[in-house]
C-alpha positions as CSV (number, residue, x, y, z in Angstrom):
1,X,-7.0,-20.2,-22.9
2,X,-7.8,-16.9,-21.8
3,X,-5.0,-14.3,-22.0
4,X,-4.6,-11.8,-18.3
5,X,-5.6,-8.2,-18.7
6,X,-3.9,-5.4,-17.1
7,X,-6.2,-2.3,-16.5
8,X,-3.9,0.6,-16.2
9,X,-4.8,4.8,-15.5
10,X,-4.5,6.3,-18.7
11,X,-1.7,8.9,-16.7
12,X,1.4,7.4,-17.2
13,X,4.1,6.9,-14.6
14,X,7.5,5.4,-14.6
15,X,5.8,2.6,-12.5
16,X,2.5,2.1,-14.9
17,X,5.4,1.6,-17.4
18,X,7.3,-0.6,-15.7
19,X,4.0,-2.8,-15.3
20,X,3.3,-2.2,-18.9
21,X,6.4,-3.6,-19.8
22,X,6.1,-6.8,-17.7
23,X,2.8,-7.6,-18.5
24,X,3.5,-7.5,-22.7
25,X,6.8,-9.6,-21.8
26,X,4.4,-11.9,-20.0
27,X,2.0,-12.0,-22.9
28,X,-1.2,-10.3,-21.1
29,X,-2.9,-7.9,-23.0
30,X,-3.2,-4.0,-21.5
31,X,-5.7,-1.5,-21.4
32,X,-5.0,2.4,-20.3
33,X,-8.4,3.5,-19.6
34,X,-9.1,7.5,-18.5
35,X,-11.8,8.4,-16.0
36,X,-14.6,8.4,-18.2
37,X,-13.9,5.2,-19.8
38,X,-13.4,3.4,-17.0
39,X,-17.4,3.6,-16.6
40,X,-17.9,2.3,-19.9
41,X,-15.6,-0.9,-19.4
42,X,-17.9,-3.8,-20.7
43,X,-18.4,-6.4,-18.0
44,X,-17.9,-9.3,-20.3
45,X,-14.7,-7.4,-20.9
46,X,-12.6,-10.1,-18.2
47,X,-9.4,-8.0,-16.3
48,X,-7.0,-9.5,-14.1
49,X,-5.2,-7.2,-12.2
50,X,-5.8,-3.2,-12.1
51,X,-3.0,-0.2,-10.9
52,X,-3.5,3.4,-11.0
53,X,-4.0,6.4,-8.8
54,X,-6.9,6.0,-6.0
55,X,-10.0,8.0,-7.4
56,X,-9.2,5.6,-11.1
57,X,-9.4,2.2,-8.9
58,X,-12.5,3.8,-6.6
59,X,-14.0,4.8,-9.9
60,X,-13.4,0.9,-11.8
61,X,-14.6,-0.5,-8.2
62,X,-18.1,1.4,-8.8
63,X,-18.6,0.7,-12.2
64,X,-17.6,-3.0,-11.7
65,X,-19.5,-4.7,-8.7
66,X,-18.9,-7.8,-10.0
67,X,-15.1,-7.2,-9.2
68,X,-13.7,-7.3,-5.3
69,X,-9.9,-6.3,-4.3
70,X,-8.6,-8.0,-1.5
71,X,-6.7,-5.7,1.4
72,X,-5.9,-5.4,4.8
73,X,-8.3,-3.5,7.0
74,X,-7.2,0.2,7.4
75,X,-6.3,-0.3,11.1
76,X,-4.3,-3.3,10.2
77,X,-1.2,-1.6,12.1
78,X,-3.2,-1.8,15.6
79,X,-3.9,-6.0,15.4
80,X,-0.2,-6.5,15.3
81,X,1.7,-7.4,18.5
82,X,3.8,-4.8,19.6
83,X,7.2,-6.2,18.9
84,X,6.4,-5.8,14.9
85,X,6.1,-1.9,15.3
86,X,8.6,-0.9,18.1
87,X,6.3,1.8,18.6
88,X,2.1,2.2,19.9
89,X,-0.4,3.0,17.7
90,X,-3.9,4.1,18.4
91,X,-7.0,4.2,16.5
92,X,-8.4,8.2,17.3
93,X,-10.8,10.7,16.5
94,X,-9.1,13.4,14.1
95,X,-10.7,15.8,17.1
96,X,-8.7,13.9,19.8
97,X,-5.2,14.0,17.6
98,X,-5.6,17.7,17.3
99,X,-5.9,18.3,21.0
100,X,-2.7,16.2,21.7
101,X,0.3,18.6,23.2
102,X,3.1,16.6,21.9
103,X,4.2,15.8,18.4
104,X,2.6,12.4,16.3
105,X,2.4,10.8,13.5
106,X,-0.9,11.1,12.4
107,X,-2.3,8.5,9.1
108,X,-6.2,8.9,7.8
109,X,-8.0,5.5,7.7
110,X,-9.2,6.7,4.4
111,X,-6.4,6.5,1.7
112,X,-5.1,9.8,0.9
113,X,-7.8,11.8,2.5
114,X,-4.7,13.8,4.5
115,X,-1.2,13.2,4.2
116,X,0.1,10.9,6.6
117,X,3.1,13.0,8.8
118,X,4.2,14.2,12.1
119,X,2.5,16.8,12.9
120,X,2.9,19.0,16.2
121,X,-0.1,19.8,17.5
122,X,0.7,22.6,19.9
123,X,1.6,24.9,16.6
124,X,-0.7,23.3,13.8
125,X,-3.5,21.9,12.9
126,X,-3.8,18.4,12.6
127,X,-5.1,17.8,8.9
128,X,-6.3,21.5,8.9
129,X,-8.3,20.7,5.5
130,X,-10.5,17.7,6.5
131,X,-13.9,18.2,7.8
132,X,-15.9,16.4,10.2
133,X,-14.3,13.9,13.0
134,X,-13.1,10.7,10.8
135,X,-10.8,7.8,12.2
136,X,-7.0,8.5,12.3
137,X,-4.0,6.5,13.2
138,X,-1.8,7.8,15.8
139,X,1.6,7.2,17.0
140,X,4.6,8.2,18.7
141,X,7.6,10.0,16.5
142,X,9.9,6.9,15.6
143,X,13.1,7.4,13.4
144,X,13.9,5.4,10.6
145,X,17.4,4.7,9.0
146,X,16.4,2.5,6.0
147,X,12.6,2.2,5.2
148,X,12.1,-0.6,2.5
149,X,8.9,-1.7,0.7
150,X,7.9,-5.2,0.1
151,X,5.1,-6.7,-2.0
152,X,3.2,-9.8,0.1
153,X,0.7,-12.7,-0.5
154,X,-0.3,-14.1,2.2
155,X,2.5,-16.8,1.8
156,X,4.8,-14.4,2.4
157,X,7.4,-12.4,0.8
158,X,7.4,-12.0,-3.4
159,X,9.6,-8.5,-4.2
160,X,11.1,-6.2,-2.1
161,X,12.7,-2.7,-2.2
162,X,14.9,0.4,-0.5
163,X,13.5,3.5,-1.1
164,X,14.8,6.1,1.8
165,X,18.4,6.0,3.7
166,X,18.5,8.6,6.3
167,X,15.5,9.8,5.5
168,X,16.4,10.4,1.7
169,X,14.7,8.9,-1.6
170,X,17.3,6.2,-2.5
171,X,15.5,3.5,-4.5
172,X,17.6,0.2,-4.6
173,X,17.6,-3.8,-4.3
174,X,17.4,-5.1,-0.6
175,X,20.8,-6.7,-0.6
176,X,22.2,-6.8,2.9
177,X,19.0,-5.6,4.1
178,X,17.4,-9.1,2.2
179,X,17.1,-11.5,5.5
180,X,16.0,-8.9,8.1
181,X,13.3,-7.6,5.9
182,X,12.5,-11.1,5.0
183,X,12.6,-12.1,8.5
184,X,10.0,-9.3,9.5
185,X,7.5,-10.4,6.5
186,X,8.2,-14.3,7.6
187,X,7.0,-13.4,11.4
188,X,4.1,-11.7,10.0
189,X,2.8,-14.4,7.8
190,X,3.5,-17.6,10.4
191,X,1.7,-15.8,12.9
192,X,-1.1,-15.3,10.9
193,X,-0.7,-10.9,9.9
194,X,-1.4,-11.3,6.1
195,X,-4.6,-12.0,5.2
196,X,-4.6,-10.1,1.8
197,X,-2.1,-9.2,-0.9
198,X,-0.8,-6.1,0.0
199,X,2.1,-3.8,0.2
200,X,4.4,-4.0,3.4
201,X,6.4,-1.0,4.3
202,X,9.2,-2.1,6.7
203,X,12.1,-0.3,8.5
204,X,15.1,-0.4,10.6
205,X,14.6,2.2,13.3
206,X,18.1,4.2,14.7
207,X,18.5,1.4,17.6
208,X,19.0,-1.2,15.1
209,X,15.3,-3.3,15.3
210,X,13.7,-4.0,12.4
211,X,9.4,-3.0,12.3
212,X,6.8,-3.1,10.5
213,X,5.8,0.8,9.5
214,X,2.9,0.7,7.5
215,X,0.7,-1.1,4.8
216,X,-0.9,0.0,1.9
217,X,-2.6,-1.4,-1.5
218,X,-0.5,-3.0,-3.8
219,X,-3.0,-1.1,-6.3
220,X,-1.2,2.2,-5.9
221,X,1.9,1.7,-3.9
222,X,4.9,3.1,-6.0
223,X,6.9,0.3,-6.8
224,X,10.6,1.7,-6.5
225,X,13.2,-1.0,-7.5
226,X,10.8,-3.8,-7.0
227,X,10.2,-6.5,-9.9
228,X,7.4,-6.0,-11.7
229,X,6.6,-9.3,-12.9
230,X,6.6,-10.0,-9.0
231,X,3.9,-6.7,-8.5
232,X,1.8,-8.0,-11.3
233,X,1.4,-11.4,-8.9
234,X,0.1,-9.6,-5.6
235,X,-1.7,-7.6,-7.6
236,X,-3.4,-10.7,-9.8
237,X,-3.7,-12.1,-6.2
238,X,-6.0,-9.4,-4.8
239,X,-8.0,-9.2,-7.7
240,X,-11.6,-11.2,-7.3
241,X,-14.4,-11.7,-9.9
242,X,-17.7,-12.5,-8.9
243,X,-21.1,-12.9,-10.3
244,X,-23.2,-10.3,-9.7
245,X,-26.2,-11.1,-7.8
């Protein structure tokens, strides 16, 4: 019987830690590999699931085209019925969010390419350090009075965390917040929203409704007070082998 492998980033974090830990408790075998090595990774050498920082999983996903990993699109947000986001979101040109004359939140299709904030327009600009005219995600300012993060199959729910009150880094379990945030997650995967492992960011804006605010890949999402052993499922999830052709 084969034993899983974790591939990990050879720059440790509390959360590569935390994943470290679960996955020796679980009896998998782990492999911190740096930049270079990563390139070097023998095919036959089986992995199961693989975390790190985005240029370390761009870099395995080059090196390794026998190996897929399963998320949503990047304009996920703008599939989902309006009632999940209590706010609209647009797909844009960065050149059209720029020209805007009121303030939005402005998210790059491309992970991490700018950082993802409100941005007034009439006294900044919009990504100032990104050239050319890529896709962006657009919205309306929205506040938020919790903002939890959940790790999904497409079954649903599987671990779930706080991580701001009041707009304040505050890492804790869901407890009261447990059957709203699970009620937002249950919508999404009965009507159909979670086609991929992935990383569910939801919040309770100031009026009370719960929304979905974002989603990003369980890859690199930091995992706050979330259970591990739970992360290293999604993540095992979204991993695919394939022959190569």
């Amino acid at each position: 019987m084969d034993v899983p492998t974790l591939l990990l980033s050879h720059r440790f974090s509390d959360d590569s830690n935390r994943l470290w830990k679960a996955a020796i408790e679980s009896g998998w075998n782990v492999h911190r590999l740096t930049l270079p090595e990563v390139g070097t990774f023998p095919e036959d050498a089986l992995a199961d699931a693989i975390y790190g920082e985005t240029l370390f999983v761009q870099a395995f996903q080059v090196a390794r085209p026998d190996v897929s990993l399963r998320e949503l699109s990047p304009t996920w947000l703008t599939t989902l019925p309006r009632e999940f986001l209590g706010r609209i979101i647009r797909v844009e040109k960065l050149s059209e969010a720029r020209r805007r004359q009121e303030p939005v939140f402005v998210k790059p299709t491309v992970d991490k390419q700018f950082e993802a904030k409100v941005y007034d327009p009439r006294d900044e600009l919009v990504a100032p350090f990104v050239d050319g005219d890529p896709d962006v995600l657009v919205s309306g300012r929205v506040q938020f009075n919790i903002e939890t993060r959940v790790f999904c199959l497409p079954s649903g729910m599987v671990t779930g965390s706080v991580y701001e009150r009041d707009g304040a880094l505050n890492p804790d379990v869901l407890g009261e917040f447990l059957p709203p945030v699970r009620e937002v997650i249950g919508a999404l995967q009965h009507g159909g929203h979670l086609p991929a492992p992935t990383v569910v960011d939801v919040g309770r804006l100031t009026n009370g409704k719960w929304v979905v605010i974002e989603a990003n890949p369980a890859w690199g999402s930091g995992l706050y007070a979330c259970d591990p052993h739970g992360v290293l499922r999604v993540l095992t999830a979204g991993f695919d082998r394939h022959p190569t052709p």
